[in-house]
N, C-alpha and C positions, 0 to 999 in steps of 0.2 A: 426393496432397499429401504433402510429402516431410514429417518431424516437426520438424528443424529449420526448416520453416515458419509452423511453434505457437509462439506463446512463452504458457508457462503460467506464472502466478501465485497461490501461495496465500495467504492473509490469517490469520492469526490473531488474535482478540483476546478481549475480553468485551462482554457486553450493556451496550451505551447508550456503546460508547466510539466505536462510528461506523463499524469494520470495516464492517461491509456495503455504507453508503452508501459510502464512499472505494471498494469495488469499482465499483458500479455507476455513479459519476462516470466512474472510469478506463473503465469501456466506455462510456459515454455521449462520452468525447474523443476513444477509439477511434477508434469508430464514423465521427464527425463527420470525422474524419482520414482515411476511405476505407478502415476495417479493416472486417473482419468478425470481431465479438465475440462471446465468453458473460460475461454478469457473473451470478453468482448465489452463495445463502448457504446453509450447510447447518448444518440448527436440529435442538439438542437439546434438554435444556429452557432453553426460552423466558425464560427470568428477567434483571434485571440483572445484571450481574457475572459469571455465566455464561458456560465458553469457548465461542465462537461461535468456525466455519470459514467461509470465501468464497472464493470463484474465478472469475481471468477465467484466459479461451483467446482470443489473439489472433491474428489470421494476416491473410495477403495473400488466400486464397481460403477459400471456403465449406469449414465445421467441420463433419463429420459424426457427429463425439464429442460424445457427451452425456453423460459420467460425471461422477463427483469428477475431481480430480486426485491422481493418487498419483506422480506424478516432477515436481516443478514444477521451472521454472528460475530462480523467484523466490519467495522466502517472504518476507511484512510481517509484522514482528512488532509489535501494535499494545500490548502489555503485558508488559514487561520479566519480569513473575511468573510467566507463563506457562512459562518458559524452565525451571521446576521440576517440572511436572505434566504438560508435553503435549511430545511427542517431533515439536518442528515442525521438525527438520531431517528426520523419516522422506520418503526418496526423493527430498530436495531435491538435484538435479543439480552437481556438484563443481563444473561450468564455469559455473553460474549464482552468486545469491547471496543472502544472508541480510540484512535489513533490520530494526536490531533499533533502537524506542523504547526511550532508556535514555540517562544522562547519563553515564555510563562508557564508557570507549576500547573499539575491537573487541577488539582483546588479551584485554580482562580479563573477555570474556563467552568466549570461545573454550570454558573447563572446564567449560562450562553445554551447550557445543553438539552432546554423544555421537559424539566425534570429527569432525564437521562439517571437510573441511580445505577447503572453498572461501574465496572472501570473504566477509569480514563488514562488513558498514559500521550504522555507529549516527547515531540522531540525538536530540536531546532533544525528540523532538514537543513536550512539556510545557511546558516553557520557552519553547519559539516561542508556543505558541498562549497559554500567561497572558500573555505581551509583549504578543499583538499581538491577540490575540481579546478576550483580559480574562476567558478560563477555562480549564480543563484539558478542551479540545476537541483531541486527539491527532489527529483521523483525516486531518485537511488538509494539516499536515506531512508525515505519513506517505505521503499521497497524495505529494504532491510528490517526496518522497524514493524513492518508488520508478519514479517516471516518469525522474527524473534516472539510478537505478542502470542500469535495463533499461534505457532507450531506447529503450521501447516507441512512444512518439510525439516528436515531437520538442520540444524546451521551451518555442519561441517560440509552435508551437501550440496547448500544451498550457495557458499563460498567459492567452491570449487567449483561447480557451475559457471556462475558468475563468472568468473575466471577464463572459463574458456571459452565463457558466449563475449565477452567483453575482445577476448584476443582473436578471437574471429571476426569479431565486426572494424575493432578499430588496430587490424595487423602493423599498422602503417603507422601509427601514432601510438607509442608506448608510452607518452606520459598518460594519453587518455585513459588506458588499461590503469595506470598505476594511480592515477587520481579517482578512480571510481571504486577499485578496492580498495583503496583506504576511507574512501566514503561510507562503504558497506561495514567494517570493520568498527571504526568509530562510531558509525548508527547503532551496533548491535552492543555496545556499551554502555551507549547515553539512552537509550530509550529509558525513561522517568516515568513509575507507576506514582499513582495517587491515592 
């Protein structure tokens, strides 16, 4: 398998802000899409707040890597603070790009990014999801946001999915269902290239 037949993604964020789960959705819509995925998290200490890493590897045929990733073609940054202590552009790929939560233009994160010259695009996870969830639940935006940058699956699919993994998990609570796709929806608007 050729390597531009991977497309890797890495996740950045902290404990309890949903990095993990937003990976493992994205392979769970993957999957469902006819991909063959990895979603998984790499824990150091376990606490709230805590930087927490995750990674999916997507492809058309069977993945026989099983590491971290250290070249992604996609980095989610799910906590703008981050951008001071962890060096989440290490080996992110020039032709891919960077997904940064943050209510500021790509521009004016760029001096935060240790010369990073690909794309950057931002989104205000935070603002979408108090609109439409009624919390600072970041990871759904951010999922969305990064389904739209890559184009890892395609958006109509990636919608309707959602949709039905939301109505299966939260049968019971229909506003949850209806506050997270309109999360989704609005992310795939607002994500701002630079």
């Amino acid at each position: 398998m050729k390597e531009k037949d991977i497309i890797e993604i890495r996740w950045h964020g902290r404990g309890g802000q949903g990095a993990k789960t937003a990976c493992l959705l994205l392979a769970d819509v993957a999957f469902s899409s006819g991909k063959h995925v990895q979603g998984f998290p790499e824990y150091g200490p376990e606490r709230m707040g805590a930087p927490i890493t995750a990674y999916n590897r997507i492809s058309s045929e069977r993945c026989s890597v099983h590491s971290n990733i250290y070249k992604p073609d996609y980095v989610v940054v799910v906590d703008e603070t981050l951008l001071a202590s962890v060096d989440v552009t290490s080996g992110l790929k020039e032709s891919g790009a960077i997904i940064i939560n943050s209510e500021k233009e790509p521009n004016d994160l760029r001096s935060l990014l240790r010369g990073y010259k690909g794309e950057v695009y931002t989104i205000n996870a935070r603002k979408i999801s108090e609109e439409t969830i009624g919390k600072n639940m970041p990871n759904t935006p951010m999922l969305a946001a990064a389904v739209k940058v890559s184009n890892v699956v395609d958006s109509d699919h990636f919608i309707k999915d959602m949709e039905a993994s939301f109505r299966h998990k939260f049968a019971s609570r229909p506003h949850v269902i209806e506050g997270n796709m309109k999360a989704i929806m609005k992310s795939l608007e607002e994500v701002c290239a630079g």
